[in-house]
VEXDREN-2710 file (C-alpha; in Angstrom, 1 decimal):
% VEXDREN-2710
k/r/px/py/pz
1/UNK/34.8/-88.3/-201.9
2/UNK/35.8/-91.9/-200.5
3/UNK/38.5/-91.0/-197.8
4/UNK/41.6/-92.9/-199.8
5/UNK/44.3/-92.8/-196.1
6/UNK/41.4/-95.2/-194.2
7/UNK/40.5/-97.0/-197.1
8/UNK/44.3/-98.4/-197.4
9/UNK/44.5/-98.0/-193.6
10/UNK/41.1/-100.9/-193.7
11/UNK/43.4/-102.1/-196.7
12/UNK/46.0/-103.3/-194.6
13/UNK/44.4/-104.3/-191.3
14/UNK/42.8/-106.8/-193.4
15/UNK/45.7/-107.8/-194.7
16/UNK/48.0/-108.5/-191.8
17/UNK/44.9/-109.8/-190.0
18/UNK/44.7/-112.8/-192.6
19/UNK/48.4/-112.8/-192.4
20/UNK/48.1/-113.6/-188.9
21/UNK/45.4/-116.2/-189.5
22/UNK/47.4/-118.3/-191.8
23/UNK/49.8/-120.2/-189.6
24/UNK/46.7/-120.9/-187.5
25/UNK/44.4/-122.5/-190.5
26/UNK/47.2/-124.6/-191.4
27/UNK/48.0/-126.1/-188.0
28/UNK/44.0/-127.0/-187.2
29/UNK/43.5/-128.3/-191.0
30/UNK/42.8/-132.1/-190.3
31/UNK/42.3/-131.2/-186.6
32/UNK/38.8/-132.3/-184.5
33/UNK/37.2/-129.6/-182.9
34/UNK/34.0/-130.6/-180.7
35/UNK/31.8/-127.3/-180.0
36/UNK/28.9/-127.6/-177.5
37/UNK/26.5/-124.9/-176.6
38/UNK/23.4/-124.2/-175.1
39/UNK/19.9/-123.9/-176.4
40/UNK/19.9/-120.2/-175.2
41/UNK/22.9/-119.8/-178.7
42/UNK/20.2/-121.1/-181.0
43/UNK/17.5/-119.1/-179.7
44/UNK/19.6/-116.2/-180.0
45/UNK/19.2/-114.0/-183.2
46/UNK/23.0/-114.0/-183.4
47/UNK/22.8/-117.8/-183.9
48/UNK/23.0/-117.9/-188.0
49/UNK/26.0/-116.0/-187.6
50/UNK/27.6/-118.2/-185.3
51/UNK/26.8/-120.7/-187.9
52/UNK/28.6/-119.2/-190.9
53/UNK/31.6/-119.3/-188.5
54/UNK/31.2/-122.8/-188.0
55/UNK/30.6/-123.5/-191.8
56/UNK/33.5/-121.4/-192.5
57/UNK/35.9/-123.6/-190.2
58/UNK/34.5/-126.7/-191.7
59/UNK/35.7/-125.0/-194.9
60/UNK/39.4/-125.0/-194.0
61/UNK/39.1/-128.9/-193.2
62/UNK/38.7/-128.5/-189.6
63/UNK/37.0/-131.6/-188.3
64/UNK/33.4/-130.2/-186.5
65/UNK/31.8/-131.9/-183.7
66/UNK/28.8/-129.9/-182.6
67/UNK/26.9/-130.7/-179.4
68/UNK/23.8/-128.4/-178.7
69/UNK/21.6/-128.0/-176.0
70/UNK/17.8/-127.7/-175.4
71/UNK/17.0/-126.2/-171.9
72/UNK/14.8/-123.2/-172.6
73/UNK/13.5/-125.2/-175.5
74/UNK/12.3/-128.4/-173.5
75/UNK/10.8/-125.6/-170.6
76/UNK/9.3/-123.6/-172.8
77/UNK/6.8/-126.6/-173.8
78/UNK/6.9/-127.4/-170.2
79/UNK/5.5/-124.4/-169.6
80/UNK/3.1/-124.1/-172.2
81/UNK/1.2/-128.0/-171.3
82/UNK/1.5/-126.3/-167.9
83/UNK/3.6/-129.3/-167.0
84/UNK/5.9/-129.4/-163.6
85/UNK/9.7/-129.2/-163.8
86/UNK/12.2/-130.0/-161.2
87/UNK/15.8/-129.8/-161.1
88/UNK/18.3/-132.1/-158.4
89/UNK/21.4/-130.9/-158.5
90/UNK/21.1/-129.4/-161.9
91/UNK/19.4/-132.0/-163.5
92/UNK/16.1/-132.4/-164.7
93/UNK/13.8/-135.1/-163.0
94/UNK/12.7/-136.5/-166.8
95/UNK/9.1/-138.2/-166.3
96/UNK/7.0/-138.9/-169.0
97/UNK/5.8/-135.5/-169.5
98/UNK/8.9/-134.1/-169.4
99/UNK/10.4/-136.9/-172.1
100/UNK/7.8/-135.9/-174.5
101/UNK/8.9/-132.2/-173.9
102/UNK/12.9/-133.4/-174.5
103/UNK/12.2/-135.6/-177.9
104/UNK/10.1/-132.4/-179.7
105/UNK/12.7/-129.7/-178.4
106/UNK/16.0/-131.6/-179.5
107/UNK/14.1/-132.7/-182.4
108/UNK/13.3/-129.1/-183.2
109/UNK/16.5/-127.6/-182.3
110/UNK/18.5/-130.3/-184.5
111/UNK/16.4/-129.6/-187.6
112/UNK/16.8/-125.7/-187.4
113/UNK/20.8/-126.1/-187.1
114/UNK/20.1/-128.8/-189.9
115/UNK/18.7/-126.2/-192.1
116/UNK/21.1/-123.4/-191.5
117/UNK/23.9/-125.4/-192.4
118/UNK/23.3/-127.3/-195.2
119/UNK/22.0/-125.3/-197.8
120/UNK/24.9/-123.7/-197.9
121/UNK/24.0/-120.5/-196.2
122/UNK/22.2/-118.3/-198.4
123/UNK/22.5/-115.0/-198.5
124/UNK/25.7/-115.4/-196.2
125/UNK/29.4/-115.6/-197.0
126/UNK/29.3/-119.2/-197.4
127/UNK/26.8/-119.3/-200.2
128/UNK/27.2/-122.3/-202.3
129/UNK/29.1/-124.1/-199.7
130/UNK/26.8/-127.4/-199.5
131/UNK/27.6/-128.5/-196.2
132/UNK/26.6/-131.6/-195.4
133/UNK/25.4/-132.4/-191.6
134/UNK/25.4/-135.8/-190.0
135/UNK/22.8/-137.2/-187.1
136/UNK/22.1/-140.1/-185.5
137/UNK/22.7/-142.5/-183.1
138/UNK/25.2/-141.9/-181.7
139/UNK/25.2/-141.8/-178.4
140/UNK/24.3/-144.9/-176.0
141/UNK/22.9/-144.0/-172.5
142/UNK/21.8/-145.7/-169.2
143/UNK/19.6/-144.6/-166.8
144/UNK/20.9/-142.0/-164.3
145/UNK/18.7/-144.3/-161.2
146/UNK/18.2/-143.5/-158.2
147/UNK/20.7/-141.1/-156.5
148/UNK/20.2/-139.9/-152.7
149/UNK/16.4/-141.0/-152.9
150/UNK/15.5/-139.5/-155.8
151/UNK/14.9/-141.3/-158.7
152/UNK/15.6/-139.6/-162.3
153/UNK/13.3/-141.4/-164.0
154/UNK/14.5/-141.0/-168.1
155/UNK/17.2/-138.7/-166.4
156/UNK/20.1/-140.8/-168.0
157/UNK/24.4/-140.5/-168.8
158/UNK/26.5/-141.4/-171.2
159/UNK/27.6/-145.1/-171.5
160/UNK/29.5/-145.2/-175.0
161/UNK/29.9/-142.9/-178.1
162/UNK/29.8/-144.6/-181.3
163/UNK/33.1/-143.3/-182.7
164/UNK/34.1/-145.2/-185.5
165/UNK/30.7/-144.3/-186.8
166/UNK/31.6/-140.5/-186.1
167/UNK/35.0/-141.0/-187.6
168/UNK/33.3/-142.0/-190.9
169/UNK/31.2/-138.5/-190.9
170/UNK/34.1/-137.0/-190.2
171/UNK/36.5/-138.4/-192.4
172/UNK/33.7/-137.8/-195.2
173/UNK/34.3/-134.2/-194.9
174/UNK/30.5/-134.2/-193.3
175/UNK/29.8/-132.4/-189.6
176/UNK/28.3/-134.1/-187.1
177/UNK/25.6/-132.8/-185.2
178/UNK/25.1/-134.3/-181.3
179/UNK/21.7/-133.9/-179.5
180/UNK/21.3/-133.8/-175.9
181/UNK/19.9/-137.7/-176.2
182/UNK/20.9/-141.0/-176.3
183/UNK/19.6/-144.4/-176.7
184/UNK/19.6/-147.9/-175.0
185/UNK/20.1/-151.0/-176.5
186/UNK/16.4/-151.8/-175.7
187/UNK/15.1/-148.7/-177.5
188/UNK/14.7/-146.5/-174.5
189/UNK/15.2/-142.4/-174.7
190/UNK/17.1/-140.5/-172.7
191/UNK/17.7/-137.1/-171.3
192/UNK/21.6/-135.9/-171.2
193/UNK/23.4/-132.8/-170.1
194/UNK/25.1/-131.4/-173.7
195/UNK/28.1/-131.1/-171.5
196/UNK/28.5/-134.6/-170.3
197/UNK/27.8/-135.9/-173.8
198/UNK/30.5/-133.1/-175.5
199/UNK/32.9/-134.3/-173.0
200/UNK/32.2/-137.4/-174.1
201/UNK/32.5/-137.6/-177.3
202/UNK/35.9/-135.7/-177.6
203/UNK/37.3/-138.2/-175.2
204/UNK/36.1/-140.8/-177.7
205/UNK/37.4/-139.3/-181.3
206/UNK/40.4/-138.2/-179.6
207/UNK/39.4/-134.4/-180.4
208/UNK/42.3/-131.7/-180.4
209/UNK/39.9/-129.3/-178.9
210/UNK/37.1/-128.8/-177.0
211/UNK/35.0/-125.5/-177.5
212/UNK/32.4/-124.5/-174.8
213/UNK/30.4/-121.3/-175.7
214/UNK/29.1/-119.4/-172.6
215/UNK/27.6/-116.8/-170.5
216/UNK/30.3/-114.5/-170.0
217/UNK/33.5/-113.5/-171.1
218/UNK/35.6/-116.3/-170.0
219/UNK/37.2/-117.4/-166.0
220/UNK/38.2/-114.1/-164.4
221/UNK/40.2/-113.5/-161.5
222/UNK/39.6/-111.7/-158.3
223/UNK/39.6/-108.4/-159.9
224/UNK/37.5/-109.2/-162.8
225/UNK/40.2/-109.4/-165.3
226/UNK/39.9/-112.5/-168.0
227/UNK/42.7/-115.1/-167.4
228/UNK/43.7/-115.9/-170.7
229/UNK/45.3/-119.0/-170.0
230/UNK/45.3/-122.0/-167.0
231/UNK/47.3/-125.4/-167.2
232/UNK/45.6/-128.2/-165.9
233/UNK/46.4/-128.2/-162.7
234/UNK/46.2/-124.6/-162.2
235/UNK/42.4/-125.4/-162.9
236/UNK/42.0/-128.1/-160.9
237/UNK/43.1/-125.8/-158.0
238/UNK/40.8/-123.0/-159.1
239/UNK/37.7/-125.4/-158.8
240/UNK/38.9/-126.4/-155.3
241/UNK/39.7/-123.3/-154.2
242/UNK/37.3/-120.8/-151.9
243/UNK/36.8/-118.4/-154.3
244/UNK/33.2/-118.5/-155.7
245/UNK/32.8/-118.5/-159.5
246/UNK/30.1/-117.0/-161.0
247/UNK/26.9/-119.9/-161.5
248/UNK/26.7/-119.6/-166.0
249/UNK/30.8/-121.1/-165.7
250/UNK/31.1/-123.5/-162.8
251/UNK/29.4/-126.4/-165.5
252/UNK/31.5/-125.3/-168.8
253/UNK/34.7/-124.8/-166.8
254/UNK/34.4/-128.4/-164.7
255/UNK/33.8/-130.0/-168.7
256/UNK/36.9/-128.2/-169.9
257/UNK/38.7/-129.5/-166.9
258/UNK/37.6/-133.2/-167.6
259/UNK/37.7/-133.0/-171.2
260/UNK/41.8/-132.3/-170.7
261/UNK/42.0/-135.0/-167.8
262/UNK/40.4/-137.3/-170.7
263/UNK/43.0/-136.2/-173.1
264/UNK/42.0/-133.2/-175.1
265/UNK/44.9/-131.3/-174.9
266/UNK/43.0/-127.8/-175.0
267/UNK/39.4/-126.8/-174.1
268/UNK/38.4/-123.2/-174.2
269/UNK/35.4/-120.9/-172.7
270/UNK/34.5/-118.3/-175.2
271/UNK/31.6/-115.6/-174.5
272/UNK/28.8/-116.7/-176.8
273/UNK/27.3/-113.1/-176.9
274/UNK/30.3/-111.9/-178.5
275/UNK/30.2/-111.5/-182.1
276/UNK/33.4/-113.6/-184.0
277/UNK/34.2/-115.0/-180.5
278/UNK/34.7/-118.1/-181.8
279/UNK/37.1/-117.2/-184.7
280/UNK/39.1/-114.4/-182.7
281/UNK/39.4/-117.1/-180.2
282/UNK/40.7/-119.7/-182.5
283/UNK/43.0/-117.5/-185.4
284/UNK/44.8/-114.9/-182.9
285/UNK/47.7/-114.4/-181.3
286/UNK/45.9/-113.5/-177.6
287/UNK/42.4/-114.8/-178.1
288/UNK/39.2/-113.3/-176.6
289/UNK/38.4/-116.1/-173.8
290/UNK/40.1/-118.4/-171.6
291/UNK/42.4/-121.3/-172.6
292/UNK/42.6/-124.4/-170.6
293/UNK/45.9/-127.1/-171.5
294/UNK/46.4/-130.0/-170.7
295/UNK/50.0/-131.1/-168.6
296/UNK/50.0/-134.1/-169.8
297/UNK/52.9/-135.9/-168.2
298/UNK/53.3/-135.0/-164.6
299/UNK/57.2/-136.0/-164.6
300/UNK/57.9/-132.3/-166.7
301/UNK/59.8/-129.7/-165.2
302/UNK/61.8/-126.8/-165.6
303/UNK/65.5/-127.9/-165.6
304/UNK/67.9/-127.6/-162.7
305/UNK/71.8/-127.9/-162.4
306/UNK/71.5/-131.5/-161.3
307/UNK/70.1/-132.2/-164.7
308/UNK/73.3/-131.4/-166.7
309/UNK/74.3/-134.9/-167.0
310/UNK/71.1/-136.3/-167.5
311/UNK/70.4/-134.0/-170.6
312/UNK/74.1/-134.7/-172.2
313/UNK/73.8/-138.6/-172.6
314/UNK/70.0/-138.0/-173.9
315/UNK/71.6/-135.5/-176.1
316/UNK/74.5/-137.3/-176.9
317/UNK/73.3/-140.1/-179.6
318/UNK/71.5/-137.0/-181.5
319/UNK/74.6/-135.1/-181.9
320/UNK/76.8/-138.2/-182.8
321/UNK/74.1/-138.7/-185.7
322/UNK/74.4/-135.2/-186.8
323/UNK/70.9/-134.0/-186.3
324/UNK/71.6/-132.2/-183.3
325/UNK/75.1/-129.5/-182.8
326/UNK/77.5/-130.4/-180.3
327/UNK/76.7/-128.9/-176.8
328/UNK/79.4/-128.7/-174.3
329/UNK/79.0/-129.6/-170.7
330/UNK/79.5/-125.8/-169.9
331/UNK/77.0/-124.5/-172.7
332/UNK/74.4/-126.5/-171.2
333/UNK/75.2/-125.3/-167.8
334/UNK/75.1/-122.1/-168.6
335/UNK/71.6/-122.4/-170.6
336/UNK/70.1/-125.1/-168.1
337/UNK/67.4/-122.3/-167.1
338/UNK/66.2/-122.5/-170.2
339/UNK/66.0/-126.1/-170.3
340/UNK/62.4/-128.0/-170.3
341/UNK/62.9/-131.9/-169.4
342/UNK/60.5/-134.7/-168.8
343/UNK/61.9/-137.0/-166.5
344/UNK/60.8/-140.7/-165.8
345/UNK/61.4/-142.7/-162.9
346/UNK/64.6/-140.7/-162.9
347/UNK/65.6/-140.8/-166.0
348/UNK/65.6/-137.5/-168.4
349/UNK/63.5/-139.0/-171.5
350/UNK/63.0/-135.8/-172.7
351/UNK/63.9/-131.9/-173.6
352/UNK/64.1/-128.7/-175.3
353/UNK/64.9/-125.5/-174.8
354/UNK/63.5/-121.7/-175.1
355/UNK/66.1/-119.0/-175.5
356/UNK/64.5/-115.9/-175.5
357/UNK/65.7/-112.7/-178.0
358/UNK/63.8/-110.0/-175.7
359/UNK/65.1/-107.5/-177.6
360/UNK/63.4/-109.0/-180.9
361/UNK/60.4/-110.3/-179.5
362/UNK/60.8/-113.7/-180.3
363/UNK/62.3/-116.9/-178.8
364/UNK/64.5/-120.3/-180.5
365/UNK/63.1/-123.1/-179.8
366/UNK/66.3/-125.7/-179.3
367/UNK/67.2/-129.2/-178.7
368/UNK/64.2/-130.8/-179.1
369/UNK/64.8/-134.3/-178.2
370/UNK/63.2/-137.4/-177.1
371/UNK/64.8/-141.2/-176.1
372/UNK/64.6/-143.5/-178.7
373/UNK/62.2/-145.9/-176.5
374/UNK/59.2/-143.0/-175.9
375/UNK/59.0/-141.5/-179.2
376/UNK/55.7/-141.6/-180.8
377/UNK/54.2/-141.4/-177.2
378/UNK/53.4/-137.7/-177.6
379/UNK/56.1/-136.3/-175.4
380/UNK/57.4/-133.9/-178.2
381/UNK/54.0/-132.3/-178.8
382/UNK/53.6/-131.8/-174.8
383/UNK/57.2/-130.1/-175.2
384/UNK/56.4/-127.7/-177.9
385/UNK/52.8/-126.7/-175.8
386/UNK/55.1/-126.0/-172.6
387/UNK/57.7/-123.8/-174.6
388/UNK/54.9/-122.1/-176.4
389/UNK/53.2/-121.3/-172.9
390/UNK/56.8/-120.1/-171.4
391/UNK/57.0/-118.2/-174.5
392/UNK/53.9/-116.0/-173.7
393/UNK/54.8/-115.8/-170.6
394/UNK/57.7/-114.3/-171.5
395/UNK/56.2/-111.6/-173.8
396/UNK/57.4/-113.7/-177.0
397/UNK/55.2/-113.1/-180.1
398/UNK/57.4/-116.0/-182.1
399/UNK/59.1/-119.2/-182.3
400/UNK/61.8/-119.7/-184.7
401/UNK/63.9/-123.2/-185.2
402/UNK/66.7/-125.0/-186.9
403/UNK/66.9/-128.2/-188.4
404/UNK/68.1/-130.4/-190.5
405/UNK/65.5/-133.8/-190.3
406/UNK/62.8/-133.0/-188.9
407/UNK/61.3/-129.9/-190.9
408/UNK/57.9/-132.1/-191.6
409/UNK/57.3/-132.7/-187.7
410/UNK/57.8/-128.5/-187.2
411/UNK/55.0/-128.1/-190.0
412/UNK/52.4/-130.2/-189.1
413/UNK/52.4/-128.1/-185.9
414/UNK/52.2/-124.7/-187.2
415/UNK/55.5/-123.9/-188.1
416/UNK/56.1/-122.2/-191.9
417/UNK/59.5/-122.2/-193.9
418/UNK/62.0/-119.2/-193.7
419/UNK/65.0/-117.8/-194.4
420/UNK/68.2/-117.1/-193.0
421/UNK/67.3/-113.5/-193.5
422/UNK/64.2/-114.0/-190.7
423/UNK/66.3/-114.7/-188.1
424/UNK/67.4/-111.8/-185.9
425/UNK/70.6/-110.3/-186.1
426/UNK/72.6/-111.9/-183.4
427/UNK/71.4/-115.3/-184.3
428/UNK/72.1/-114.9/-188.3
429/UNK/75.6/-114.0/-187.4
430/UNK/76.1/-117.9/-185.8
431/UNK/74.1/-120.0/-188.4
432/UNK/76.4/-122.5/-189.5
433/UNK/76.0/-122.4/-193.4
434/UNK/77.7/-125.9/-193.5
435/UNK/75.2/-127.6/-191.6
436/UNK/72.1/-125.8/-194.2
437/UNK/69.5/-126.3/-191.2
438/UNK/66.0/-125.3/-192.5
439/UNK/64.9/-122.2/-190.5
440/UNK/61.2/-122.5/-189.2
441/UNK/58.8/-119.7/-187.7
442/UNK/55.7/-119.5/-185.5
443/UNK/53.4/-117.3/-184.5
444/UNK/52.8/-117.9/-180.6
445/UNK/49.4/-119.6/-181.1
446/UNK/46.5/-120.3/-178.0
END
């Protein structure tokens, strides 16, 4: 007889599992993802269930920009016309051999994702789906040259990225599909890394994300353990550090680092062996690989004492408009170590605050505020992504705020309506029912 206790036990481990999903389909709906990976993924039987994932994400109106590679493909025929290979610095030498190798592999590889994806995935949970796939063009390349004596030959790099034609894919709903190619004006072919053209082209559609599927779980540190998370800089000194990382990451994790130097605000190594990788990584709380931000503005710090007066009169003009409560000089200096600012050639142009409810696991997110003459420059969204990593570093497992105007700005980012009745205790017992401020929760997303 069917056991009934794990059958509801199943029951509801699905269904707080697609609880905890939603806030994170709603913030990435409308968001560009780019997703490179090698030609070992495709070769790999796993491979057509990677690409349900990647039809199912294209379902919830995330924007997909896939880059894939051809290595084992292009040396495989190498092999078999008993054809020489040589790698400088971990790139091929392309001569004319090896070009003829490179245009049947990527040609190849692109029409097998091709077929996987858009006939709709028989057989698979995205039956019926019709998902259409755009190639092309577009990716313009130069010759490589010749670098310390050697000459590349049809070795080549990146010189532009055709966006607005991508944009137009994209925009149609279609995904686009990047080869390890590109093309001259004069009609020549060339050999790329998928790497350098991924980073590429998320620099060039602005993408919220950059995805790099890999050998291994992820960047651990000296005792094997997967760090979850790194800022920008605290990658930048991990490259330049002494300690040796393994060969299959030192590529990935240098393309993270200069896809968030270019702008992507997070780029993410995710084991490509692991099965769901890519959605665990993507729709929970902690993830399954490591997670590399972007510190955008180098003028933000943690708040000091000295600050008080700088945070007051940025405050000041939001509270005398009513979006903001009053805040006495001795509130804020008593709170001033929860206090995020972003300060410009010494001016505070921006803050907000975490005040942490240990007790309930979760953490306010509070005076939000940017001067007049930066917003729209982004500062607000490199707030949030500070207090949501001070948030996890703090144990938090939510965000919860108040307000009265800008309810819109706190959706769009992966906040979702509440009640009063949400908040915890201690704070319920201070909401001021005459100012009616929306309340607003968040999972702590990655």
């Amino acid at each position: 007889m069917p056991d009934k206790t794990q059958d509801k036990k199943e029951m509801q481990q699905f269904v707080d599992g697609f609880r905890q999903s939603a806030p994170y389909i709603n913030a990435f709906r409308g968001r560009t993802f780019v997703i490179v990976f090698g030609g070992e993924v495709v070769a790999d039987k796993q491979f057509a269930t990677l690409t349900h994932d990647l039809a199912l994400l294209n379902s919830l109106g995330i924007r997909l920009l896939l880059v894939h590679g051809a290595r084992p493909q292009i040396e495989q025929r190498l092999r078999a016309r008993k054809s020489s290979f040589k790698y400088v610095n971990g790139l091929r030498i392309t001569d004319d051999a090896a070009l003829a190798c490179v245009k049947e592999a990527s040609g190849t590889v692109r029409l097998e994702i091709e077929a996987l994806l858009s006939m709709g995935l028989a057989n698979s949970p995205m039956a019926g789906a019709r998902i259409r796939v755009a190639s092309g063009n577009f990716v313009t390349a130069r010759p490589l040259g010749i670098r310390d004596g050697v000459d590349h030959l049809h070795t080549g790099e990146v010189r532009r990225i055709d966006h607005e034609a991508i944009e137009h894919q994209l925009n149609d709903g279609a995904i686009v599909l990047l080869s390890p190619t590109g093309y001259s004006p004069t009609g020549e072919i060339f050999n790329l890394t998928a790497l350098e053209v991924a980073t590429a082209a998320a620099a060039a559609v602005k993408a919220d994300k950059l995805i790099c599927l890999v050998d291994g779980k992820g960047l651990l540190d000296s005792r094997k353990r997967l760090l979850r998370q790194l800022t920008l800089s605290e990658a930048e000194a991990t490259l330049s550090g002494r300690r040796k990382l393994p060969v299959e990451i030192i590529e990935p994790f240098k393309a993270a680092v200069q896809a968030c130097r270019n702008g992507t605000q997070r780029a993410h190594l995710i084991d490509r062996h692991r099965d769901g990788a890519l959605l665990q990584e993507l729709f929970t709380r902690d993830g399954v690989g490591t997670l590399i931000t972007a510190d955008e503005y180098e003028g933000m710090r943690r708040a000091t004492i000295d600050d008080v007066g700088g945070i007051l009169a940025l405050i000041e003009p939001q509270e005398a408009a009513g979006l903001l409560v009053r805040r006495s000089r001795e509130n804020i200096e008593m709170e001033i170590s929860d206090f995020t600012i972003v300060e410009r050639d010494g001016m505070i142009i921006a803050c907000a605050a975490l005040h942490p409810l240990c007790d309930n696991a979760v953490g306010e997110l509070a005076c939000l505020v940017v001067h007049a003459n930066y917003q729209g420059m982004g500062y607000g969204d490199s707030l949030l992504n500070a207090i949501e990593r001070s948030a996890t570093e703090q144990g938090l497992s939510q965000l919860f705020t108040l307000t009265t105007r800008a309810a819109h700005w706190f959706r769009e980012r992966g906040f979702v309506n509440s009640d009063v009745k949400s908040l915890p205790v201690k704070r319920r017992e201070l909401y001021n029912l005459q100012r009616n401020s929306k309340v607003l929760l968040k999972p702590i997303s990655r």
